[in-house]
N, C-alpha and C positions, 0 to 999 in steps of 0.2 A: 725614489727618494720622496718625502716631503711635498715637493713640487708636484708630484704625479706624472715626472719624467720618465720614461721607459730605457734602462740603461744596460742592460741586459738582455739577450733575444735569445734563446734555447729554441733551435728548430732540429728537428730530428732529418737525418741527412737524407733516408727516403723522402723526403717530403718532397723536397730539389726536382725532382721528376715530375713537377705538376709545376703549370704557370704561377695557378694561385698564393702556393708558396712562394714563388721567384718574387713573385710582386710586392707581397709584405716585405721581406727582406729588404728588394731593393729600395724600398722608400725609406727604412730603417736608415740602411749606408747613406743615402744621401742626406739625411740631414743630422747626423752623426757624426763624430768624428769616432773612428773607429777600427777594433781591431776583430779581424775575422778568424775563427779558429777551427780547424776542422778536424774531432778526434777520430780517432780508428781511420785514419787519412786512404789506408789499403779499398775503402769503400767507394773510392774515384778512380781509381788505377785505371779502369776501363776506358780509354777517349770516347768511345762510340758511347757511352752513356747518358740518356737523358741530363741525368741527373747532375753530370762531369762535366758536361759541356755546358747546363747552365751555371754551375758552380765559376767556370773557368771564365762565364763572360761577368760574373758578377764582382768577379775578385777586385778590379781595378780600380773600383768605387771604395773597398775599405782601406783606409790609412795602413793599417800593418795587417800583415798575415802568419798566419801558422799555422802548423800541421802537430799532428801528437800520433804516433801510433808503436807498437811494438817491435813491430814485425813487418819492414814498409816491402820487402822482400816477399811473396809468396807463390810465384808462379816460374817469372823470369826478369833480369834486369829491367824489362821493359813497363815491370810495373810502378817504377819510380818515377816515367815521363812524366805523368799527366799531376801525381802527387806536385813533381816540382814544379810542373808548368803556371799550377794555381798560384805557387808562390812568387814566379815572376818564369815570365817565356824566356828568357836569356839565360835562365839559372844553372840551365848544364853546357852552355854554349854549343847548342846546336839545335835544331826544329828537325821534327818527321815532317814536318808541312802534310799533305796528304799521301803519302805513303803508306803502302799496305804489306803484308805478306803473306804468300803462302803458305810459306814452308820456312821455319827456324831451323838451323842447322849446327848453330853455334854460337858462340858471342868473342867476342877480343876486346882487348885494352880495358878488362876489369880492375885492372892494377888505378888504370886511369881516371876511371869512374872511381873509384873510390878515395881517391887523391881530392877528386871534384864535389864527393861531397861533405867531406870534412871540413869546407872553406864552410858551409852553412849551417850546419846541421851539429845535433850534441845527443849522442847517444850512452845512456844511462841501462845498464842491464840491471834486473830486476833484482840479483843477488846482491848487487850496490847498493841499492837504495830498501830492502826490506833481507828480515833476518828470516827467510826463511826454509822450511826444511830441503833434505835432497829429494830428487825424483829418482824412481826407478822402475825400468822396464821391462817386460817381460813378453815371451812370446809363446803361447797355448797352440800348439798342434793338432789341428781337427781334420781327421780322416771323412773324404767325404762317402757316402754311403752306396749301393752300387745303383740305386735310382739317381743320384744324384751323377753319377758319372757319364752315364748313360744319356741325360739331360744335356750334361755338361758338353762329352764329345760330341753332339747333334747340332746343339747351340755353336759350338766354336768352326766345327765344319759349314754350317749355313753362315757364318762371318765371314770364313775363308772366301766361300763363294761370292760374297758380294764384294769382293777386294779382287779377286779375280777377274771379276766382269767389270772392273773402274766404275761401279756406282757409286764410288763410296763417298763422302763429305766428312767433314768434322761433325759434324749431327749426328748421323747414322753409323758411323763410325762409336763414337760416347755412347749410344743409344745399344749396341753388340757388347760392348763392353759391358755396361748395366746388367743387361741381360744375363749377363756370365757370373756377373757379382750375386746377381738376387739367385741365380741356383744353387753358389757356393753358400749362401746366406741359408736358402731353405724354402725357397719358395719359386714358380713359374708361372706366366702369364701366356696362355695358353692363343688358339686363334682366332675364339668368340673374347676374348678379353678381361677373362675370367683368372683371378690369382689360386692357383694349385699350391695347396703344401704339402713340399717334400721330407717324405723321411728325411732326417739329417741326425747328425751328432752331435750338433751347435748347440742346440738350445738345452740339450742335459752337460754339456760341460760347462756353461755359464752355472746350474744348480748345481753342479758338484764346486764350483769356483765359490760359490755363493756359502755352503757348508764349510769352505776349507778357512771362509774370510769371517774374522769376529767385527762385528762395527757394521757403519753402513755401507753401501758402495750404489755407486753409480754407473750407469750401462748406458751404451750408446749405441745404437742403431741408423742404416742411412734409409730401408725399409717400414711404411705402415705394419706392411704384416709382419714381419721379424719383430715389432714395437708390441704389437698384439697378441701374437704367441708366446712370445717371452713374459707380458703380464700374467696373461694366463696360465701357463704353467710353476711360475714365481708363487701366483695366488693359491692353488692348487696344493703346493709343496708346504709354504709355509704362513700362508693363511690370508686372505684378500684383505686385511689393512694394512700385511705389510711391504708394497707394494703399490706403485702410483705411477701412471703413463702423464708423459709431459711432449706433448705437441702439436700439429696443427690442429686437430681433432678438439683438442682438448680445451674446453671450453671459458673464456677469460676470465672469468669471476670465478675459476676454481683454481688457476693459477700459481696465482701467491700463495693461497691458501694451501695448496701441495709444500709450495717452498716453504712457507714456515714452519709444517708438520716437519717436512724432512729435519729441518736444520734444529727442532726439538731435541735434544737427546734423551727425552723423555718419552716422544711417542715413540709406535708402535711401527710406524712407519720407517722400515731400512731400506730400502729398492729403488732406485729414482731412474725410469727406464724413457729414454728420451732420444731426441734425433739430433745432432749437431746443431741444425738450420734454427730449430725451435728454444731446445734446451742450450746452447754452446756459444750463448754470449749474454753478457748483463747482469747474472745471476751469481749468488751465492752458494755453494753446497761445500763448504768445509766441516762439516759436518763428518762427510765421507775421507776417506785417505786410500781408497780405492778407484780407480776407473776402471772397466772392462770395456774395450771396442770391440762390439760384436762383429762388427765390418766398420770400415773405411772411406775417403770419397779423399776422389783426387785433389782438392782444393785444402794446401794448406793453412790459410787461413783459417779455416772452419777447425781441425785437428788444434793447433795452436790452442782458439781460446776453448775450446772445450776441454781443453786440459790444464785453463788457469781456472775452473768454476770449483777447483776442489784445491789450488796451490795459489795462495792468494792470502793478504792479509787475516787472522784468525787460525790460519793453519799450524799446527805446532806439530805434526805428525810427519814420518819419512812419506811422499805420497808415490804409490805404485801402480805404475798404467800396462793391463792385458791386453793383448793382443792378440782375436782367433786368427789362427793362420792356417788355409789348406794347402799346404805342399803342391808344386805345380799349376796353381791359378791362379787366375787376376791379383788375389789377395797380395802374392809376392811380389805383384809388377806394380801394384798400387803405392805398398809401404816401399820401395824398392823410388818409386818416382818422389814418393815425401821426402825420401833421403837425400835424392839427389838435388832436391828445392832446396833444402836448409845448406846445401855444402855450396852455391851457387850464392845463396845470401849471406852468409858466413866470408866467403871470398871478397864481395864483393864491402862490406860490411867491413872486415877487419875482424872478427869477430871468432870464438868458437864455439859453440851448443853442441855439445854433447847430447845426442839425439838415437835413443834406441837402435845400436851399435852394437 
């Protein structure tokens, strides 16, 4: 204002994870009177997090709190703890105190929890509040190739075996699974640590998806090299401007600059080939009315908003999301586990999302 008061503080929620951030903040609340906000709130769910845990000591200091997110649901009930904790430790009447687990098995009295948090909470689905079009989903069927198979049975029996011998962790466990994804993907990482590309049928059915679709479309990848073979062959087919990698690689002052060519309907640029993590929040690309998921990643979150970067205010188009899928692999256990997240938050939520069914 006027006065040269600071009434406003935008801190980026990574930040949280460094003291230095903590410390500006906290000076902020204390001589403030103040209300604390945290959007995309799913970004603390973790307790074990830097970043959660100083959020959660910091809470107490601001006068009012809030939370804002979509989708507070994306793994398991258990990820609303730490959301409501910030908001007040009493707020679902009960504490994990330090309590751990190894093993989920199930959950009960969701009927209860959900009872519990409609006393605080106001939930607004996106079709209420914005007029916008339908989604629709689809599933593309990719035969994997007999190198890939061959990959694939070797990989999955050296999994077996370390499940057999009790080595296994949740690490290395994730870690087998990967493994399985990136052969289904098209690619292996050999035992100098060297990325081999496999024959596949993946990356020509994306070009044959690409000829059958008029407009732009947008493709997602959870792999570098799937990101860089699919440029490459995009460029190849139909010409290297019309086509632009968007990820960590990809260097920050060319950025926006990709996004605004895409979102041109003027340029030359139709291809926006990206990774959830990089590409699948913050951004605009309604432009497109297409997604293709070249593959997957178990974290529904990430799925979620990379499929609002194209169904989002500006959209006037029916928008329609691809999905490769090989018969028999991880690919089915993946989308197969996304389905079972939304019908778990759906339950618990009150709710129904109709979710590529």
């Amino acid at each position: 204002d006027s006065t040269g008061t600071l009434n406003i503080f935008l801190v980026n929620v990574e930040a949280f994870a460094t003291v230095k951030a903590c410390k500006f903040v906290e000076e902020f609340l204390v001589t403030h009177d103040t209300m604390m906000v945290i959007d995309e709130s799913t970004t603390i769910k973790n307790p074990k997090a830097k970043r959660t845990q100083h959020l959660i000591k910091l809470a107490p200091l601001a006068d009012y709190r809030r939370i804002l997110t979509g989708f507070p649901i994306t793994r398991t009930p258990l990820d609303l703890y730490s959301q409501c904790y910030f908001l007040s430790p009493n707020l679902l009447g009960f504490s994990m105190g330090r309590h751990s687990f190894q093993q989920i098995i199930g959950f009960q009295k969701l009927e209860e929890l959900q009872e519990s948090i409609k006393d605080f909470s106001i939930r607004k689905r996106k079709d209420e509040c914005l007029d916008l079009p339908e989604k629709v989903y689809i599933k593309r069927h990719i035969e994997l190739t007999d190198e890939q198979k061959v990959a694939y049975g070797s990989m999955k029996k050296q999994a077996l075996m370390i499940l057999e011998d009790e080595l296994f962790s949740t690490v290395n466990i994730l870690t087998q699974l990967m493994r399985l994804q990136q052969i289904v993907a098209g690619s292996l990482r050999n035992e100098e640590g060297e990325t081999i590309v496999l024959k596949n049928n993946r990356v020509q059915a994306v070009l044959d998806l690409l000829e059958e679709t008029s407009g732009k479309v947008v493709i997602f990848a959870m792999f570098q090299t799937d990101i860089q073979e699919l440029e490459k062959a995009i460029a190849e087919k139909f010409g290297p401007g019309a086509v632009a990698s968007y990820y960590g690689k990809t260097p920050q002052d060319k950025r926006q600059v990709i996004i605004d060519k895409f979102q041109d309907p003027d340029s030359e640029l139709r291809y926006f080939v990206s990774n959830p993590q990089t590409g699948g929040r913050g951004i605009t690309l309604t432009e497109a009315s297409t997604m293709i998921f070249y593959s997957n990643s178990y974290d529904l979150e990430l799925r979620v908003q990379a499929e609002d970067r194209i169904h989002r205010i500006g959209q006037e188009r029916s928008c329609t999301y691809i999905d490769l899928v090989s018969e028999g692999t991880v690919d089915e256990r993946i989308l197969q586990n996304l389905l079972n997240k939304v019908k778990i938050s759906n339950e618990i939520l009150g709710e129904v999302r109709n979710w590529f069914e």
